[in-house]
C-alpha positions in Angstrom: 4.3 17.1 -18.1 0.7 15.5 -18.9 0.7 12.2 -21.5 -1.7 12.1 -24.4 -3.7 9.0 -24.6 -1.7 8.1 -27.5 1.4 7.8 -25.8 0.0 5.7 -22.9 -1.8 3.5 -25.9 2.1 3.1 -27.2 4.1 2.4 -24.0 0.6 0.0 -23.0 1.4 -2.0 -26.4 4.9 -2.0 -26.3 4.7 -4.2 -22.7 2.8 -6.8 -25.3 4.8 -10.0 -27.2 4.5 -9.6 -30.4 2.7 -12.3 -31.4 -0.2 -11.0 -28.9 -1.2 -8.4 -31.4 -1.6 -10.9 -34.3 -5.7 -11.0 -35.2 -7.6 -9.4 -32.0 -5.7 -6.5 -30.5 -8.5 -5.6 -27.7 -8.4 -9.7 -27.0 -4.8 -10.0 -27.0 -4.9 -7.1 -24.2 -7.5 -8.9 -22.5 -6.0 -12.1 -22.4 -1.9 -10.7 -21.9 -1.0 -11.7 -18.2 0.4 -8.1 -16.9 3.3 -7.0 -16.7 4.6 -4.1 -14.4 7.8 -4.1 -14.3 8.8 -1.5 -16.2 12.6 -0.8 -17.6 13.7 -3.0 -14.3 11.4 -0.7 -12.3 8.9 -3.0 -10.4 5.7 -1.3 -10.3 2.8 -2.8 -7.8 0.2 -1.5 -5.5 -1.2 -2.3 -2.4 -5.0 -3.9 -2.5 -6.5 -0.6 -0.4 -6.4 0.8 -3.8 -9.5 -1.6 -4.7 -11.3 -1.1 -1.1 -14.1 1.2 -2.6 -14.8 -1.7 -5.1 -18.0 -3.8 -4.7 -16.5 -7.0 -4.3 -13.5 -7.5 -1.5 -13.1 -11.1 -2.3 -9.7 -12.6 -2.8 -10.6 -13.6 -6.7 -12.6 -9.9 -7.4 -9.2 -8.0 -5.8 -7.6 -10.5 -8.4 -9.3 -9.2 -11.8 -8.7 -5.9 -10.3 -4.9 -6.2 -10.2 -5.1 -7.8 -13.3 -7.3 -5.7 -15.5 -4.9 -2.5 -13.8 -1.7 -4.1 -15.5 -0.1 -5.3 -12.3 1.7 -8.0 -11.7 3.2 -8.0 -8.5 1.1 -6.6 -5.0 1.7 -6.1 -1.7 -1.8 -7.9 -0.1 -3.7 -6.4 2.6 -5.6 -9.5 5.1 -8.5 -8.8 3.5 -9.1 -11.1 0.9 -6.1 -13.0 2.3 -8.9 -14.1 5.3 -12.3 -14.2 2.6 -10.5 -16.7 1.2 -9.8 -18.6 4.1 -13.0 -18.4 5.4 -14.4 -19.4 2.0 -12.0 -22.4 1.9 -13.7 -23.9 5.0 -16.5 -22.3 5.8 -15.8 -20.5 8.8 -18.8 -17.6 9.7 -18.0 -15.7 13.3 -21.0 -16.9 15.7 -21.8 -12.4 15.9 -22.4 -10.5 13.2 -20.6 -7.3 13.9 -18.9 -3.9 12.5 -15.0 -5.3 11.3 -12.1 -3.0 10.4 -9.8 -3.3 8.4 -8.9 -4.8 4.7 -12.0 -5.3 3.7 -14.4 -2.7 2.2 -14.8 0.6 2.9 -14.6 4.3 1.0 -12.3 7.2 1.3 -10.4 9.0 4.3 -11.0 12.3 3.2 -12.4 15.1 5.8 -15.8 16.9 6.1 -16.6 20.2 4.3 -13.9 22.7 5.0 -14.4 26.1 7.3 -14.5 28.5 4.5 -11.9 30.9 7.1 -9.2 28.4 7.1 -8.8 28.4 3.1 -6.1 30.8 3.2 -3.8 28.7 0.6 -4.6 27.9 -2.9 -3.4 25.3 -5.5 -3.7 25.1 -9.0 -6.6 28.2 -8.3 -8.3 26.2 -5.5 -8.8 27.7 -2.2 -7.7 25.1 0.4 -6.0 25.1 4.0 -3.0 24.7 4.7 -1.3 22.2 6.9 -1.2 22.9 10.7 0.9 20.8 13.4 -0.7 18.1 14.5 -3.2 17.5 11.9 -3.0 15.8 8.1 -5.2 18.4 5.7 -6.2 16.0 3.8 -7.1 13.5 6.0 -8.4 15.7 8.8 -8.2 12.6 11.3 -5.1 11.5 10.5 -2.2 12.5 13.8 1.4 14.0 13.3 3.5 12.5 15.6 6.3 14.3 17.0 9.1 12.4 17.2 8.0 9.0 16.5 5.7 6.8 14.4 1.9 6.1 14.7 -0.8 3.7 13.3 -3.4 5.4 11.4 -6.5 6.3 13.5 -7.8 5.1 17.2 -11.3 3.3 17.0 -14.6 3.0 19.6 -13.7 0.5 21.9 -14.8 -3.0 20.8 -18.4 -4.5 21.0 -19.1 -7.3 22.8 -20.3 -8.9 19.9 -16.8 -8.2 18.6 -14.9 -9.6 21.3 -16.8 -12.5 20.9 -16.3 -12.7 17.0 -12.3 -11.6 17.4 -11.8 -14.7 19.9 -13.7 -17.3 17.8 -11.8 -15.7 14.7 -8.6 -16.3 16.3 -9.1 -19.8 17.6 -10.1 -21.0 13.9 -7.2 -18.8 12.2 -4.5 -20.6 14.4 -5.8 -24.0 13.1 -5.6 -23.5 9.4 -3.7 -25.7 7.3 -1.2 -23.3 5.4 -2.5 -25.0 1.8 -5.1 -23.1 1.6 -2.6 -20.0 1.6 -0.3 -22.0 -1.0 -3.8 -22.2 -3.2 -4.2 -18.7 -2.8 -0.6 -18.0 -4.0 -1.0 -20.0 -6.8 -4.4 -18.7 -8.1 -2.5 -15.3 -8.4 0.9 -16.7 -9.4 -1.6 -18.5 -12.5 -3.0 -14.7 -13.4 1.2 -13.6 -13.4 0.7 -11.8 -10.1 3.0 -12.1 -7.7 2.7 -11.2 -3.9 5.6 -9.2 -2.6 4.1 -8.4 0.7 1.4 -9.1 3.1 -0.4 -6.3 5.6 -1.8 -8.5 8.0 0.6 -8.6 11.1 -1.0 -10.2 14.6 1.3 -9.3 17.2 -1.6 -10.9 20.4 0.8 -13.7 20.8 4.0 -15.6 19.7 1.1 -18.4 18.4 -0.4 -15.3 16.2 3.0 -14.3 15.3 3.9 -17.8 14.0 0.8 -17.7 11.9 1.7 -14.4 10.2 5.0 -15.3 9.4 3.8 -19.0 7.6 1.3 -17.2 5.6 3.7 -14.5 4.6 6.2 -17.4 3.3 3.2 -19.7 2.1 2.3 -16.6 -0.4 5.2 -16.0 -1.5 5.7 -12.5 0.4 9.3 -11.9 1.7 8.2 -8.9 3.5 5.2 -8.1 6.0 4.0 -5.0 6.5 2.2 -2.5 9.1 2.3 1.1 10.7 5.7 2.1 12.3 5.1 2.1 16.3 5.1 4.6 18.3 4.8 5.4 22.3 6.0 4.1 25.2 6.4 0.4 23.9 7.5 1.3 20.4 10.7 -0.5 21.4 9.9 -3.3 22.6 7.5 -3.7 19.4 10.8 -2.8 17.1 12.8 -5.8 18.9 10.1 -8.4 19.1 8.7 -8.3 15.8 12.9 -7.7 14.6 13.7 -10.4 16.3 10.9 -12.8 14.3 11.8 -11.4 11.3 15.5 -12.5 11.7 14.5 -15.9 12.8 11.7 -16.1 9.6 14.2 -14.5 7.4 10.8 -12.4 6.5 11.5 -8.7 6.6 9.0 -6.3 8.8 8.5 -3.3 6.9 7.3 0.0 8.9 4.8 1.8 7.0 5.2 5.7 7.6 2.3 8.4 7.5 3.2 12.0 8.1 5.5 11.3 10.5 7.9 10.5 7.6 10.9 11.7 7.9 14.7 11.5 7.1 15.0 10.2 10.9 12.2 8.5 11.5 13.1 4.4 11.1 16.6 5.4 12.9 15.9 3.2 15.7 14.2 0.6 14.0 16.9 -0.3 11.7 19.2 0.0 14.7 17.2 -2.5 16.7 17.4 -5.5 14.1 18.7 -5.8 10.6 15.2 -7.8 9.7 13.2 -4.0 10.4 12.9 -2.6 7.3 11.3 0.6 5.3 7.8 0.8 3.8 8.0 4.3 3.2 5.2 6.6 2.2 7.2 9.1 0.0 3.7 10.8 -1.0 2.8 11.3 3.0 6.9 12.4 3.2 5.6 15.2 1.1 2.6 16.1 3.0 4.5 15.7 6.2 7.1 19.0 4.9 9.7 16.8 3.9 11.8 17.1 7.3 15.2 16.4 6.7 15.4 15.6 3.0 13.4 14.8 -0.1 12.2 11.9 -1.0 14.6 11.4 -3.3 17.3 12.3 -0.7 15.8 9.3 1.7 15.9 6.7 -0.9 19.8 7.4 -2.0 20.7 7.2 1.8 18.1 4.3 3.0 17.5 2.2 -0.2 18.8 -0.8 1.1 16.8 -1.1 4.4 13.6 -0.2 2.0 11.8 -3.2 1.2 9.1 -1.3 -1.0 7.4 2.3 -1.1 4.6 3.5 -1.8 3.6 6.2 -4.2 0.7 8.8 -4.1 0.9 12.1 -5.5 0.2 14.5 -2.6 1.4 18.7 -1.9 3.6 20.0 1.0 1.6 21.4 4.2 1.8 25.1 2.8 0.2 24.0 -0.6 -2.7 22.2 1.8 -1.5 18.7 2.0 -3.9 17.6 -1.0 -4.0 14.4 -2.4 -4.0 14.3 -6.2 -4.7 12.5 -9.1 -0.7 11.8 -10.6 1.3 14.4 -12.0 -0.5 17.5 -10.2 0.8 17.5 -6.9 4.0 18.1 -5.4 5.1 14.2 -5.2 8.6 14.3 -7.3 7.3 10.3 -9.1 9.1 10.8 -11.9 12.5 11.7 -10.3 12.2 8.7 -7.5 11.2 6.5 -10.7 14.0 7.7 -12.5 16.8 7.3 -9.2 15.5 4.1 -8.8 15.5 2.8 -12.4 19.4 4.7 -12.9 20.4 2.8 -9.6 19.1 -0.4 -10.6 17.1 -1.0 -7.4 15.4 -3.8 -6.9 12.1 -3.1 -4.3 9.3 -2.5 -5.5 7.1 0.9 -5.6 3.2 0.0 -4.3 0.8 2.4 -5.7 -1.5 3.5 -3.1 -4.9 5.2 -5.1 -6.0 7.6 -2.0 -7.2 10.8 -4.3 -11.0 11.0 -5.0 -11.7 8.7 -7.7 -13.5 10.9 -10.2 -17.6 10.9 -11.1 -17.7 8.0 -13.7 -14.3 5.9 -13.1 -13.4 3.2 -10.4 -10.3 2.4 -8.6 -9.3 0.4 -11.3 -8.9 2.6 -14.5 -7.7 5.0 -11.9 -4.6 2.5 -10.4 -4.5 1.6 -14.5 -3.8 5.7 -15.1 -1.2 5.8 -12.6 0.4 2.1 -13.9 0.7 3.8 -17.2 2.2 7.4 -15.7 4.8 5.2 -15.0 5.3 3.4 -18.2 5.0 7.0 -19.5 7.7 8.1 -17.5 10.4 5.5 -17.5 9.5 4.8 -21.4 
């Protein structure tokens, strides 16, 4: 079902006080702190969404989240670190490439082999999924039978090395105001942080910094990629165990290796290991075991958030879309989760091609108001 622009201008002006409409309307929407919670549904998204955006400061991903209409995030380190480097002027001694948070455009593949677009959807040629590989993404792995992060890198510079050490030696010395600031600026703006993606796991002294910036924002959950390999356990019980002792959930973040299986033997390892569930990848990844909505009836209580994408199963290409033309079932885990009354919040993740003449924020605003559209 598609949603004029008339409808989204309704549900938009419903979210308003009253008295916010009197004189100005456009004003009054400037001016509204956001709300996203919608019918008891909590609505966020994670700050990748903004990483095509010219500015990756912590104050520029701020407007962004505002001017979407959200009001509650899970934070990616980032802008969490800009900041903190801002606060007291730390520059690393080498200037080299970074990863991570900051920056940055799409995943998306090269130019297709015209031979392998033997599928179509919505009358686009396209090809379909094959094991091993993410269609979309093209460099994204399948793992069988356990998790993953997202991609291997070149190995580091030593210009890195240099900069990672330096980096690490000034992070462990920060006073944890400056992330209570941080918190605060948002909090002011009526965002709320519900996570943070910036998990060190070099040493317990790295751990210990993660975990105090986590609670000095506000976050009651961290997040990262669901491990995988031959110390995947180990991982599951170390950072389980912290989590317990911080009472700060770790969330696993799934790609296509999503499953109705896959966090079995995380959330046997430690009641602190929790879900961050990809229920768009789920999709891509052939829905093994279940649907999403299937996952979220069995598992809601060991999911701390999820995140949302629209994306198609393997046969229909794995494509990721622009809301309401994939495959994703949104509006059926929106409405299970607002019929249940469930209380963790959904992170929309914009990973679609944002469209000649929009930015990541009118498009993360589209998909805030697909929602309001949807549990209206």
């Amino acid at each position: 079902m598609e949603y004029t622009r008339r409808e989204f201008g309704k549900t938009a002006l419903a979210s308003l006080p009253a008295v916010a409409l009197v004189g100005n309307p456009l004003s009054a929407l400037a001016q509204a702190k956001p709300n996203s919670t919608i019918n008891g549904v909590r609505i966020g998204t994670i700050t990748y969404s903004y990483r095509s955006m010219p500015d990756q400061s912590a104050e520029a991903t701020l407007k962004y989240i505002v001017d979407s209409g959200i009001s509650q995030v899970e934070l990616m380190g980032g802008p969490v670190n800009d900041y903190a480097m801002k606060r007291t002027g730390f520059k690393p001694p080498a200037q080299a490439a970074r990863g991570g948070g900051a920056g940055g455009g799409g995943r998306g593949r090269g130019a297709a082999d015209p031979a392998t677009l033997t599928a179509k959807w919505n009358g686009v040629s396209c090809a379909p999924g094959q094991p091993g590989t993410d269609p979309a993404m093209g460099t994204e792995p399948l793992p069988v039978g356990g998790g993953g992060g997202r991609r291997g890198g070149e190995p580091p510079t030593p210009e890195q090395i240099v900069n990672t050490e330096a980096e690490r030696r000034w992070r462990l010395g920060l006073s944890m105001d400056i992330f209570k600031d941080l918190r605060k600026m948002y909090n002011d703006a009526g965002v709320t942080i519900y996570a943070v993606k910036d998990v060190r796991q070099g040493s317990d002294e790295e751990l210990e910094y993660t975990f105090a910036v986590a609670q000095a924002l506000g976050a009651n959950h961290v997040t990262l990629e669901l491990p995988s390999g031959p110390n995947a356990v180990a991982t599951l019980k170390r950072l389980g165990e912290w989590g317990v002792r911080k009472k700060i959930n770790v969330a696993y973040h799934t790609h296509l290796q999503g499953s109705m299986t896959a966090f079995d033997e995380a959330f046997k390892i430690s009641p602190a290991n929790m879900a961050n569930v990809d229920l768009g990848h789920f999709v891509a990844g052939g829905n093994r075991g279940g649907t999403p909505m299937d996952f979220l009836n069995k598992y809601h209580a060991r999911v701390s958030s999820y995140h949302l994408k629209d994306r198609t199963t393997p046969a229909n290409c794995g494509l990721n879309l622009a809301w309401g033309t994939g495959e994703t079932p949104i509006k059926d885990i929106l409405q299970l989760v607002r019929k249940n009354k469930w209380t963790m919040p959904a992170s929309i993740e914009l990973e679609y091609n944002v469209p000649e003449g929009s930015d990541a924020v009118k498009e993360v605003r589209k998909c805030v108001e697909f929602c309001r559209a949807t549990l209206a």
